[in-house]
C-alpha positions as CSV (number, residue, x, y, z in Angstrom):
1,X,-51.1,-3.1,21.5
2,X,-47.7,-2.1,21.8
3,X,-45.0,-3.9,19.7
4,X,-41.2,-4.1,20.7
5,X,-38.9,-3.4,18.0
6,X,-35.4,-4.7,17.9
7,X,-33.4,-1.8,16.5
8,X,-29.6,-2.9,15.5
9,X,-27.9,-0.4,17.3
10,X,-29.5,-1.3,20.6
11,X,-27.2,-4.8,20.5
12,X,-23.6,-4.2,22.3
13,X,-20.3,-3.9,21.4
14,X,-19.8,-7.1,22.5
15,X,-22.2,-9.2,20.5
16,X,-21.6,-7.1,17.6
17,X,-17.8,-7.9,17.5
18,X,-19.1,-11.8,17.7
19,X,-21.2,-11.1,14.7
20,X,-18.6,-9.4,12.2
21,X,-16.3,-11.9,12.8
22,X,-18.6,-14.5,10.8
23,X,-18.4,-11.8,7.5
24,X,-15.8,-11.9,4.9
25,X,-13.7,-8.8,5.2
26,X,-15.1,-7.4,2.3
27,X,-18.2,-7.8,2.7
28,X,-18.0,-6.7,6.5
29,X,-16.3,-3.3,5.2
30,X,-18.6,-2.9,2.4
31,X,-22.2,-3.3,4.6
32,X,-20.8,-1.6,7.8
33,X,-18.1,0.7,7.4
34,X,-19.4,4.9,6.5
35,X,-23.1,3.8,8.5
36,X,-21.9,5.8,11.9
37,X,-19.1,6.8,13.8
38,X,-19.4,3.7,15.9
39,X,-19.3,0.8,13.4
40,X,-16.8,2.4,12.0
41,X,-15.1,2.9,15.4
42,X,-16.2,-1.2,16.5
43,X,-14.6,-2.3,12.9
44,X,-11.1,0.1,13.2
45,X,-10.0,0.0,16.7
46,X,-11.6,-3.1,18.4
47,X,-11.1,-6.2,16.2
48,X,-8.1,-7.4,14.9
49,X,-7.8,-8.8,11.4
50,X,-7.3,-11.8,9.3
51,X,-6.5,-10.5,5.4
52,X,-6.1,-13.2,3.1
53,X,-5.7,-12.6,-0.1
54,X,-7.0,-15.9,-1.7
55,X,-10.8,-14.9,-1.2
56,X,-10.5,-11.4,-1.9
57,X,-11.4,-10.5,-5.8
58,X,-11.7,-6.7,-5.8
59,X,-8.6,-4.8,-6.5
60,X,-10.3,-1.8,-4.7
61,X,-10.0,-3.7,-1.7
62,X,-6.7,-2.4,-1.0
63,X,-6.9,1.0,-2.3
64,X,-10.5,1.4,0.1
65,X,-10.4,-0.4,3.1
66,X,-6.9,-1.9,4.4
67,X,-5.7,1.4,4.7
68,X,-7.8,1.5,7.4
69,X,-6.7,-1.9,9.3
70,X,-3.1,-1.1,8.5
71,X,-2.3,-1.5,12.7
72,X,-5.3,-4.3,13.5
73,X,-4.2,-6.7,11.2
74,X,-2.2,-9.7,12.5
75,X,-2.5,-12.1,9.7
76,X,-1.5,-11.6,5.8
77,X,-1.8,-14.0,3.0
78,X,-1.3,-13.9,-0.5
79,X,-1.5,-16.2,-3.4
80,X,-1.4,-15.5,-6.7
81,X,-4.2,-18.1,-9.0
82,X,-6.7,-17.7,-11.7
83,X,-9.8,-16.5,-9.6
84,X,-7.2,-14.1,-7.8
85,X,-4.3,-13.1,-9.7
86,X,-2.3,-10.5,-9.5
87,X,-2.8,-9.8,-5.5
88,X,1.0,-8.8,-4.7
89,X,0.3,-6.1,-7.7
90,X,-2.5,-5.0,-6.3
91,X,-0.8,-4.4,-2.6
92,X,2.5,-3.0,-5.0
93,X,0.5,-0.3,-6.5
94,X,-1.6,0.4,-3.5
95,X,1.6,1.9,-1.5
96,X,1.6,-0.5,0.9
97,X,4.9,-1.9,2.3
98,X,5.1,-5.0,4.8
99,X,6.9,-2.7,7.2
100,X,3.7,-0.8,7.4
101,X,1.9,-3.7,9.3
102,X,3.8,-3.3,12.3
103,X,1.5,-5.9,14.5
104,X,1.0,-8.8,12.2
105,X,2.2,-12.2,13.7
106,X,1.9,-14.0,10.5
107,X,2.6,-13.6,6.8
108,X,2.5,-16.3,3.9
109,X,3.3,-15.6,0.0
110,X,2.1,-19.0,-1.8
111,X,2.2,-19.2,-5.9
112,X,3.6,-15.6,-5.7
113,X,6.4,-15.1,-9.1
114,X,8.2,-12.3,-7.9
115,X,10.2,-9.8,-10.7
116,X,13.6,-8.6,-8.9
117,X,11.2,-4.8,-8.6
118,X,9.3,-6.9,-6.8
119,X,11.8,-8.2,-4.4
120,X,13.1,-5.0,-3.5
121,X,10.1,-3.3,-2.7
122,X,8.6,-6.1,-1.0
123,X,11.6,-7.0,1.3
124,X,12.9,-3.7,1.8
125,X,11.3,-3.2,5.2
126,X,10.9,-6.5,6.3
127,X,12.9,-5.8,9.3
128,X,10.1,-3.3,11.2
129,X,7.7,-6.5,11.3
130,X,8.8,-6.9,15.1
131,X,5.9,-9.2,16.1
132,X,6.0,-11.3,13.3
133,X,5.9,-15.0,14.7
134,X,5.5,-16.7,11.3
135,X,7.0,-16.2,7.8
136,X,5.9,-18.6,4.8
137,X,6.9,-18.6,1.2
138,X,5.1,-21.7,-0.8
139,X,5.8,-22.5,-3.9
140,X,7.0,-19.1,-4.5
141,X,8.7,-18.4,-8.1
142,X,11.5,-15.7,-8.4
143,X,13.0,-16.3,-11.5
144,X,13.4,-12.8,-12.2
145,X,15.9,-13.2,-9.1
146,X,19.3,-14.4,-8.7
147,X,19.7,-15.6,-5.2
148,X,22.7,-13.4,-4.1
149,X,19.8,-10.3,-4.4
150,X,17.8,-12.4,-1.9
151,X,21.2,-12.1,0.6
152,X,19.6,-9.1,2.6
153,X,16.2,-10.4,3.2
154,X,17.5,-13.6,4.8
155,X,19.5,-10.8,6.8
156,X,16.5,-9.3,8.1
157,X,14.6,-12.3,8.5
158,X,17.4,-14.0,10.7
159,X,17.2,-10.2,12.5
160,X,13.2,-10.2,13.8
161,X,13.2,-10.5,16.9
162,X,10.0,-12.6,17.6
163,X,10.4,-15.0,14.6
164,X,9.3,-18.5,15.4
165,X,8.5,-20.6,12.1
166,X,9.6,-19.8,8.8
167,X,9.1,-22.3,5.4
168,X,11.2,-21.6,2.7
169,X,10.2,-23.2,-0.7
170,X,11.0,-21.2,-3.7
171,X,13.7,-21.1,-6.9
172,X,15.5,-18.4,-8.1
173,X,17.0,-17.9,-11.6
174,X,20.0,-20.6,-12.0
175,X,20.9,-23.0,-9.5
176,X,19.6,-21.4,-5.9
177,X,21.9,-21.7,-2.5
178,X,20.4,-21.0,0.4
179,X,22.7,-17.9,1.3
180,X,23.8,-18.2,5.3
181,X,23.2,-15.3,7.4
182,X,25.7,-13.5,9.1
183,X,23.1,-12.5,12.1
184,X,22.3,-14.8,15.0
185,X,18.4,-15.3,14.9
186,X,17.8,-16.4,19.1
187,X,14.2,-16.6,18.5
188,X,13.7,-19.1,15.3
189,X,12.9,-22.6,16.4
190,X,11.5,-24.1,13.4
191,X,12.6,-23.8,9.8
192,X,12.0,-25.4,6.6
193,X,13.7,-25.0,3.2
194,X,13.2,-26.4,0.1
195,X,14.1,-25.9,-3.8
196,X,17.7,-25.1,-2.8
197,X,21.0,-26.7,-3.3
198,X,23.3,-27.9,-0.4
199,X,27.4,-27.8,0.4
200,X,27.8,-29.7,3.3
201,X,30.4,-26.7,4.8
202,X,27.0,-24.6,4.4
203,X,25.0,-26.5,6.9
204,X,27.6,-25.4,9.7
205,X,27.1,-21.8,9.4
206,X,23.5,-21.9,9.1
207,X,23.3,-24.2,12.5
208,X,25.5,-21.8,14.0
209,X,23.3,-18.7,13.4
210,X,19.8,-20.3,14.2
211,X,21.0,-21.6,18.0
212,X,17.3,-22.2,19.3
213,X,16.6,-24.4,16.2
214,X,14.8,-27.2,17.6
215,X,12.5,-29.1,14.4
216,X,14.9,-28.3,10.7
217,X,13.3,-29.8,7.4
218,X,15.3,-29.5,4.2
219,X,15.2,-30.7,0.6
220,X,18.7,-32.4,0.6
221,X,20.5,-31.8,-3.1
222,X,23.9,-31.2,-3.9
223,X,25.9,-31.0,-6.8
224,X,28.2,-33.8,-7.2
225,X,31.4,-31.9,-6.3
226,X,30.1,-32.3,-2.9
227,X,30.8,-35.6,-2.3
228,X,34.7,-35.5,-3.2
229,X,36.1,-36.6,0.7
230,X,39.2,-34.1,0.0
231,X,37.1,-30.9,-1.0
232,X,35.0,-31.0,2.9
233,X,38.1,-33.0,5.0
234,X,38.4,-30.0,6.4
235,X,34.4,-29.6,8.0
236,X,34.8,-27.8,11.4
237,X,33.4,-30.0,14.2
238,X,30.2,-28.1,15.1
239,X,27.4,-29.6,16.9
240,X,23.6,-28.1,17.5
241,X,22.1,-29.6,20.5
242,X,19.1,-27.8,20.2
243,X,17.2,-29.4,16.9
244,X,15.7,-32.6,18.3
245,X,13.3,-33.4,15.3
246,X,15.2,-33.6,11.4
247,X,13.2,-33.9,8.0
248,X,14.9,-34.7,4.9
249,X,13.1,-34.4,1.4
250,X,15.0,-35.4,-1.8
251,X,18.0,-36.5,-0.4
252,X,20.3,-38.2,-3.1
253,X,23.3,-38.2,-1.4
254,X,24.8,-40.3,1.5
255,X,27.7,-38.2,2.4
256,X,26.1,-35.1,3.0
257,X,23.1,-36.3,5.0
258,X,25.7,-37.5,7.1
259,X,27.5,-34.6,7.6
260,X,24.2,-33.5,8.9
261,X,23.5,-35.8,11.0
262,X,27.5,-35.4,12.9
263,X,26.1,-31.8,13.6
264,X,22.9,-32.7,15.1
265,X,23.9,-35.4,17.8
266,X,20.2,-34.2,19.6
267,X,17.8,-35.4,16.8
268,X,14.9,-37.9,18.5
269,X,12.7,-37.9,15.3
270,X,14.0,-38.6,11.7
271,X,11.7,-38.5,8.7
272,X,13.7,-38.8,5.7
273,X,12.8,-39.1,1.5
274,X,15.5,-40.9,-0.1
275,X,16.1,-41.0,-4.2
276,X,18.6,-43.0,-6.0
277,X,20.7,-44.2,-2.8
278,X,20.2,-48.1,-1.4
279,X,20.7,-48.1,2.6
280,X,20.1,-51.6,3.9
281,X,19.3,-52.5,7.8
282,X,22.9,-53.3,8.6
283,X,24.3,-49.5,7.0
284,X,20.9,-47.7,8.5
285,X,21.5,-49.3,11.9
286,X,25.6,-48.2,12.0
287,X,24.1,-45.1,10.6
288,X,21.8,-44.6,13.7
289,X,24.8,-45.8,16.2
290,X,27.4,-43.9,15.2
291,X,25.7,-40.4,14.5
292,X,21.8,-40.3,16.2
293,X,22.0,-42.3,19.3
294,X,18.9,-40.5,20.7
295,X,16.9,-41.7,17.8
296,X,13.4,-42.7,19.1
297,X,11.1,-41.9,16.2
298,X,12.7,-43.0,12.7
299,X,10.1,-42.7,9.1
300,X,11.9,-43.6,6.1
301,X,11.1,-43.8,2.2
302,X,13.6,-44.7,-0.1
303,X,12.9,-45.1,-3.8
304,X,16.0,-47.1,-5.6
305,X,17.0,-50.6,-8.0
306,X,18.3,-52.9,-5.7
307,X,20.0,-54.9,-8.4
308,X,19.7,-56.1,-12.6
309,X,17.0,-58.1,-12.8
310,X,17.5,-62.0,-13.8
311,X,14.6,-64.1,-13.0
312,X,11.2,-64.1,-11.0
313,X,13.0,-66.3,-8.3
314,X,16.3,-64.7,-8.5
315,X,14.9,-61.7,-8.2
316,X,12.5,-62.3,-5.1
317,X,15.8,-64.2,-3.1
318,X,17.4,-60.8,-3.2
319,X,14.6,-59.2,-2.0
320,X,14.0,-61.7,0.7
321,X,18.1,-60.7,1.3
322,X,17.6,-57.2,1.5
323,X,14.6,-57.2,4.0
324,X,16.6,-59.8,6.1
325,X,18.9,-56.4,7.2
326,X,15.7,-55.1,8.1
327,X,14.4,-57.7,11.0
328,X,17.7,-58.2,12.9
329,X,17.0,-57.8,16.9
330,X,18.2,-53.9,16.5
331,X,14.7,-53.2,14.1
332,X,12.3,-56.0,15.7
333,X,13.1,-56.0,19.7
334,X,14.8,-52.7,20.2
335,X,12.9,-50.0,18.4
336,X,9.9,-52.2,17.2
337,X,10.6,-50.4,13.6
338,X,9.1,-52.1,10.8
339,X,9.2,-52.0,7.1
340,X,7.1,-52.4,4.0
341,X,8.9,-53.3,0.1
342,X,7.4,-52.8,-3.0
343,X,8.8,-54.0,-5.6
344,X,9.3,-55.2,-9.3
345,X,11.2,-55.4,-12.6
346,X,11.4,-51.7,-14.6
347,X,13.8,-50.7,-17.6
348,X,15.5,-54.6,-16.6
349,X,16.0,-53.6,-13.3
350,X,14.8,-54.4,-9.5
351,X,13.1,-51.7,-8.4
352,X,11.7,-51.4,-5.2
353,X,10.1,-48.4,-2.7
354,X,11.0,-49.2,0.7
355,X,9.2,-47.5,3.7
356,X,8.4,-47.4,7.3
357,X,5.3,-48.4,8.7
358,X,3.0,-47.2,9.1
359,X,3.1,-44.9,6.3
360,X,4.0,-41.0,7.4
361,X,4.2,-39.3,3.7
362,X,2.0,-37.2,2.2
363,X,2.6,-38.5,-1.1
364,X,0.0,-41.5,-2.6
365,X,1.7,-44.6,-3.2
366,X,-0.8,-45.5,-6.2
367,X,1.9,-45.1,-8.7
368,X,4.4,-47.9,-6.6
369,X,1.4,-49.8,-6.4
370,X,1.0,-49.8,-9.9
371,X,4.3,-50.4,-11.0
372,X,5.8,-52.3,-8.5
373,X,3.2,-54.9,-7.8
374,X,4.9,-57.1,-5.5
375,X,4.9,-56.6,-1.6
376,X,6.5,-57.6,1.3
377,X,7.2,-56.8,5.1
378,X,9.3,-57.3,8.0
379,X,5.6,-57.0,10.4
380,X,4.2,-60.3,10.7
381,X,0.5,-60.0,9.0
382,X,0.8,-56.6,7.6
């Protein structure tokens, strides 16, 4: 009796390109790639690539096979931890370049701790990646780095032409500024930076180069220089009418996330992480007035003492006072915005973590529900 045999290269192109996409790059490269001309045709020219870093664990990786993917691969990700370390070495030493990958669309460095070598060889070519839609740096380290040497990649960055997204989050040796690019970026529409610190005259020139900037989240610190009126009288009166959605982490001071808010009249959502500054109802709503009147969307945290403490009842009347701001006819019938108070007596103060319900950070609240172990809201039953 005759027996049909199922021989692999009998399957199509087509079903084969299905069935390397469940492999792991490595182990797709390592089973498939030198058997024939046409898997290694089927694995080179028809399939585009995802190379992340974090589950590769062979140094040879590089040297071998991405070489050979240089101009299929769309997607780069590297991040430097114990079962993978040294990944941005490995890449370094290889020969490779970012400006090499001429077609990726997205690149992320996370946990990378960059030497200054390291910064100029990375970055220097930055500027050829002219289909890059994202750019991420997460928790990136540079403190071999001042940030003036970081001036020319935000040059090149503000410079791609296709640039969509792009997270900032690292430090730099010293105090790190956030340098302002002289180019006009008309493509970048939403940017995030964090670990740096803020001049309010700063804010203008970086709204002014990133004109299609419609969501902007930033860690808000400043030195305390910054809030001396006389120093910034002088802040030119620029407006963005692009950005429509604002994120503030970190914000500890009042004056400059005000200045802020004068140059973005636009903003419809506002999600903002307050330290060490007490807002009531009454100074949030004149806030809101006078500078965001096409507020829709408002999520607030503040962490702050409200007041010495005295006694158990003195200290819950001025709570009860403090919420009071909170359920005027501006919170409760016009926006429907309500808020939550924890609160209690630390270091022989009234401290208390106010925030909007319902809750919209990522950050646990066990530790305020630990410590400050009294509760109240302006929602009825919650």
């Amino acid at each position: 009796m005759a027996t049909n045999k199922m021989i692999l290269e009998s399957l199509s192109n087509e079903l084969f390109i299905e069935l390397f996409a469940l492999f792991d790059i490595v182990d797709l490269f390592r089973a498939f790639y030198g058997l024939n001309t046409r898997f290694n045709s089927l694995l080179i020219h028809l399939r585009r690539y995802h190379v992340d870093f974090r589950s590769i664990f062979k140094e040879d990786f590089c040297r071998t096979y991405l070489s050979l993917i240089i101009n299929r691969t769309i997607y780069l990700r590297f991040f430097d931890k114990e079962d993978t370390p040294y990944q941005c070495a490995h890449f370094q030493s290889a020969g490779f370049t970012f400006g090499q990958f001429d077609n990726i669309r997205y690149l992320t460095l996370e946990n990378i701790n960059l030497s200054l070598q390291f910064n100029q060889y990375f970055f220097s070519d930055l500027c050829h990646l002219h289909n890059l839609t994202h750019l991420k740096f997460i928790h990136c380290r540079m403190q071999g780095i001042f940030c003036d040497f970081f001036q020319d990649v935000i040059e090149q960055i503000w410079n791609l032409p296709k640039l969509t997204h792009c997270y900032f989050d690292f430090c730099f040796r010293g105090i790190s500024h956030f340098h302002t690019p002289t180019s006009v970026s008309t493509s970048l529409q939403y940017l995030t930076i964090l670990g740096n610190w803020w001049y309010s005259n700063k804010f203008v020139g970086l709204l002014k180069k990133t004109p299609q900037l419609r969501t902007f989240a930033v860690s808000l610190q400043t030195l305390q220089v910054d809030e001396i009126p006389s120093l910034y009288g002088f802040l030119p009166s620029f407006k963005n009418l692009s950005v429509k959605r604002l994120i503030l982490y970190k914000v500890d001071t009042q004056r400059l996330m005000i200045n802020l808010f004068q140059s973005l009249p636009n903003v419809n959502q506002l999600k903002v992480e307050i330290f060490s500054i007490k807002l009531d109802g009454n100074q949030w709503e004149q806030i809101i007035v006078n500078y965001l009147p096409q507020l829709k969307i408002f999520q607030m945290k503040m962490n702050t003492d409200l007041c010495p403490s005295t006694d158990n009842q003195r200290n819950e009347e001025k709570i009860d006072q403090f919420l009071a701001t909170y359920r005027t006819p501006f919170w409760i019938e016009h926006h429907q915005w309500f808020i939550r108070c924890h609160w209690g007596v630390s270091m022989e103060n009234v401290c208390m973590c106010v925030y909007s319900i319902p809750y919209k950070f990522g950050v646990s609240l066990i530790y305020e529900k630990e410590l400050l172990d009294k509760t109240k809201s302006t929602c009825l039953g919650v």
